[in-house]
C-alpha atoms as one frame of an Amber mdcrd trajectory, in Angstrom:
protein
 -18.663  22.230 -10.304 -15.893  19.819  -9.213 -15.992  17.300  -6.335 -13.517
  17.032  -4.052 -12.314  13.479  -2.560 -10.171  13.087   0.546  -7.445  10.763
   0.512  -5.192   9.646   2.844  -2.149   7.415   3.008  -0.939   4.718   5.651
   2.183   5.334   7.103   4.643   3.243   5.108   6.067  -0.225   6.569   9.543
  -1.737   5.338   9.426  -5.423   4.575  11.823  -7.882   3.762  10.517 -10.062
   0.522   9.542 -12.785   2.588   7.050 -10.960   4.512   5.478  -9.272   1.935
   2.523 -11.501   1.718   1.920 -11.077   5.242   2.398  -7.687   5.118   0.105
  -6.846   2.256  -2.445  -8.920   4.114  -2.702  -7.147   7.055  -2.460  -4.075
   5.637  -5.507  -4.585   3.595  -7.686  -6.377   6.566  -7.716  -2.515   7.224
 -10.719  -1.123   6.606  -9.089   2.152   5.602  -6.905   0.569   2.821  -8.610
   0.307  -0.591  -4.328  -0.608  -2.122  -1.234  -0.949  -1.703   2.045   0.652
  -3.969   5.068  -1.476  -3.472   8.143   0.670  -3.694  11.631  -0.138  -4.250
  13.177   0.294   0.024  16.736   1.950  -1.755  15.428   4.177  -4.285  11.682
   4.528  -3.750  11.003   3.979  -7.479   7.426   2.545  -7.683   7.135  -1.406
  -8.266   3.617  -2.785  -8.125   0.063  -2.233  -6.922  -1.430  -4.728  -4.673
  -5.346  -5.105  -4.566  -8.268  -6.831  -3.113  -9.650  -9.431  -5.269
């Protein structure tokens, strides 16, 4: 037996690194956003994960 689990993503928002903080914030006020995966904006290689603590 195997369980599924539905996952969705946000759409993606571009940042400059200044606003990343307040970015990241208000994306995880969201109720619907458990993390975050910062992404490099030229070659979408992944970065970071940003979580609640």
């Amino acid at each position: 037996m195997t369980a599924a689990i539905a996952l969705s993503m946000a759409p993606a928002r571009r940042c400059h690194r200044r606003g990343v903080s307040a970015t990241a914030a208000a994306l995880l006020a969201r109720g619907d956003v458990a993390y975050l995966h910062a992404r490099s904006a030229t070659n979408n290689c992944y970065q970071f994960r940003i979580e609640r603590v």
